[in-house]
VOPAGU-2260 file (C-alpha; in pm, 1 decimal, decimal comma):
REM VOPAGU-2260
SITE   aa  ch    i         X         Y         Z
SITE  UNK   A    0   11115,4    7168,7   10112,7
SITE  UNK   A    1   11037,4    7568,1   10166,9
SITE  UNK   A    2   11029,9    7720,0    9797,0
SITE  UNK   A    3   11242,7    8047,2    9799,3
SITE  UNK   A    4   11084,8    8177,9    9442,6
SITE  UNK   A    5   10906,1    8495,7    9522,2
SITE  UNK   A    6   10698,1    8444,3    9212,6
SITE  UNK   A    7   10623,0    8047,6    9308,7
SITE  UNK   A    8   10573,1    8210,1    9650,7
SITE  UNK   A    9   10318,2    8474,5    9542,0
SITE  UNK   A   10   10147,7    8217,0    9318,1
SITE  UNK   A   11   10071,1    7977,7    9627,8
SITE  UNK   A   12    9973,7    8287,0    9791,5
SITE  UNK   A   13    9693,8    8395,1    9543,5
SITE  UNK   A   14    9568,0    8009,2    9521,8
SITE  UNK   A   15    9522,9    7987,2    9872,8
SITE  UNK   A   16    9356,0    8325,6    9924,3
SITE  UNK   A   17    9107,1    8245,1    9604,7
SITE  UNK   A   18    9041,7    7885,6    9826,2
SITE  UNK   A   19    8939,2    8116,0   10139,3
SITE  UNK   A   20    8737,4    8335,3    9884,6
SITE  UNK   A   21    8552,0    8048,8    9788,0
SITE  UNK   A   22    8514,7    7947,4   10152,5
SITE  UNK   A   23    8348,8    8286,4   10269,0
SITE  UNK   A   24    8645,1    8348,1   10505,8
SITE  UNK   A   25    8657,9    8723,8   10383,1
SITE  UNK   A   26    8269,3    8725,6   10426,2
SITE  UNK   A   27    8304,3    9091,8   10534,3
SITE  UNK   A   28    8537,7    9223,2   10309,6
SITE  UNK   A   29    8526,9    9352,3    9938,7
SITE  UNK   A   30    8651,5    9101,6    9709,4
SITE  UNK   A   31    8889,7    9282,6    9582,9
SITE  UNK   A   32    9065,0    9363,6    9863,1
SITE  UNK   A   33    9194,0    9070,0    9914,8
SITE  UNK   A   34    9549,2    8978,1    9845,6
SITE  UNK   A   35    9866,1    8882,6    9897,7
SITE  UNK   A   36    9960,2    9267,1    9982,1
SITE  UNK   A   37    9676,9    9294,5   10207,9
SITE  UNK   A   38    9642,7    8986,5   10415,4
SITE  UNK   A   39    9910,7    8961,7   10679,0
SITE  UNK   A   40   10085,6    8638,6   10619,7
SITE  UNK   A   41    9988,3    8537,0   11025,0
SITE  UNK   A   42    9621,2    8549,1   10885,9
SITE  UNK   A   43    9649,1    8351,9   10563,2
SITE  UNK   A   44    9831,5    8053,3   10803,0
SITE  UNK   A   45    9575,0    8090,6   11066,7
SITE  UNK   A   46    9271,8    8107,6   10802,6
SITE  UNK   A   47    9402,5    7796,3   10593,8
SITE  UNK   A   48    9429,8    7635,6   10899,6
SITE  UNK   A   49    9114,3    7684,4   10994,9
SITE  UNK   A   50    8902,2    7615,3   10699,2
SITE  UNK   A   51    9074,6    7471,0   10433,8
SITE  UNK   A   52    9245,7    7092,5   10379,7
SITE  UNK   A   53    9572,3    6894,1   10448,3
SITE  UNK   A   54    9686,1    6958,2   10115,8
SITE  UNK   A   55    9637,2    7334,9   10142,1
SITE  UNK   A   56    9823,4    7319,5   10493,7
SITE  UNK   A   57   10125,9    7133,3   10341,4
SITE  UNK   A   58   10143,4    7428,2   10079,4
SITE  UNK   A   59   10200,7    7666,7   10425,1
SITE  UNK   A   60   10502,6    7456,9   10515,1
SITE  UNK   A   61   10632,5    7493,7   10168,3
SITE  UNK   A   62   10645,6    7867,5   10183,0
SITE  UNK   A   63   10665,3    7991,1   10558,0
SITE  UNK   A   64   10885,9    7854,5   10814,3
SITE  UNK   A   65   10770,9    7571,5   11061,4
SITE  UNK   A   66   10814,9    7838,8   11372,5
SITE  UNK   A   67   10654,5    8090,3   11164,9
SITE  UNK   A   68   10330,0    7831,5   11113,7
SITE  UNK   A   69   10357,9    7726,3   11465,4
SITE  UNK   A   70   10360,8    8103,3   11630,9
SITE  UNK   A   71   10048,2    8227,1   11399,6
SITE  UNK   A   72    9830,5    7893,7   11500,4
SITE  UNK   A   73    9934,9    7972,9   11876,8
SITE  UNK   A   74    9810,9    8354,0   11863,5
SITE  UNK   A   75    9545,3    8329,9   11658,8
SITE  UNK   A   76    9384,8    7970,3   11640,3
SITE  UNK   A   77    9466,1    7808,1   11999,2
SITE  UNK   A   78    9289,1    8139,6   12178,5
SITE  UNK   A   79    8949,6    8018,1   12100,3
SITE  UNK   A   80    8970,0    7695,4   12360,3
SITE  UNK   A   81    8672,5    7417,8   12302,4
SITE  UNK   A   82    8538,2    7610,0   11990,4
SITE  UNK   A   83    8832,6    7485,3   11790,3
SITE  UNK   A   84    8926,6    7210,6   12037,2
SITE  UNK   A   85    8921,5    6923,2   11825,0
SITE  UNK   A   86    9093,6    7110,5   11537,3
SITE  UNK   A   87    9341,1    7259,5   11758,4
SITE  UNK   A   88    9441,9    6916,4   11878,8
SITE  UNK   A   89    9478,1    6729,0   11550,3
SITE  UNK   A   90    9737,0    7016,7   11473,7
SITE  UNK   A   91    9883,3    7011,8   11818,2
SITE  UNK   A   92    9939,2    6631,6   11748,5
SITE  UNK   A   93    9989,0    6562,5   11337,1
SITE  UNK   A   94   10198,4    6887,2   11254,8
SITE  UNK   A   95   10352,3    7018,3   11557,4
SITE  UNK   A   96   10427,5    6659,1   11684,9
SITE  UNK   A   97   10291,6    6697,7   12093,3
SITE  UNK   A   98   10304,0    6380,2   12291,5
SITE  UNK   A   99   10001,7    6488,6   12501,2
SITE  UNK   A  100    9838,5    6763,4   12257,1
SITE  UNK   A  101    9535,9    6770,2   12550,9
SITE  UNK   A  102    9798,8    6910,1   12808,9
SITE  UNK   A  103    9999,4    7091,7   12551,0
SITE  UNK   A  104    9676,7    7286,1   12459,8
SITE  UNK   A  105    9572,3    7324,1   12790,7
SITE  UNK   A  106    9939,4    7493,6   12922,5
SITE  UNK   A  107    9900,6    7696,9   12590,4
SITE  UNK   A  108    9531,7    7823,6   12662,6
SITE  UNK   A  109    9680,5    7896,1   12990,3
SITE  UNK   A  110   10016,5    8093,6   12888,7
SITE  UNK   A  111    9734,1    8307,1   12660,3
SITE  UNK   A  112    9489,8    8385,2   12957,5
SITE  UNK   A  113    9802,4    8463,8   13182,4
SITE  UNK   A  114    9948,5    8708,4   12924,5
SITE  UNK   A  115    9574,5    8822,7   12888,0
SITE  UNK   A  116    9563,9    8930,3   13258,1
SITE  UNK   A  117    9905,2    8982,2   13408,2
């Protein structure tokens, strides 16, 4: 169920981005400059993805759209091949529901390095 409350909305927002504080995802950055205004929504997907839990991913899917989920962990998650392999393939597999998420990965890892060089 995708909430449509921009307050509900900006509240999930703020939780997750105080979760990635706590996780030293924004290692580099000032505190404070952190927030919902500040952090593209493409990056809070892609960094919740990456290093926070199920039940922080779900809250994604209750405020962005499935495609909108999907596109971010293709551009900005699948790029880095075997370093996020296994991760990449549990999502390929559990939320974006691949038969073969070792071939799906593969042809998407592909599609990036052709775009890359063509």
């Amino acid at each position: 169920m995708t909430i449509t409350s921009k307050d509900k909305i900006h509240d999930i927002k703020c939780g997750l981005l105080q979760q990635l504080k706590e996780e030293n995802a924004f290692w580099s950055y000032a505190p404070e400059s952190v927030t919902p205004d500040n952090v593209r929504d493409e990056q809070l997907i892609a960094l919740t993805m990456r290093y926070l839990d199920l039940d922080e991913i779900k809250q994604l899917f209750s405020i962005f759209p499935f495609k909108k989920i999907k596109d971010a962990w293709k551009k900005l998650l699948v790029p880095e091949g075997e370093y996020l392999y296994t991760l990449n393939r549990f999502f390929a597999w559990y939320y974006f529901k691949a038969k073969n998420p070792d071939a799906y990965l593969k042809s998407l890892q592909t599609r990036h390095l052709n775009a890359m060089f063509n």
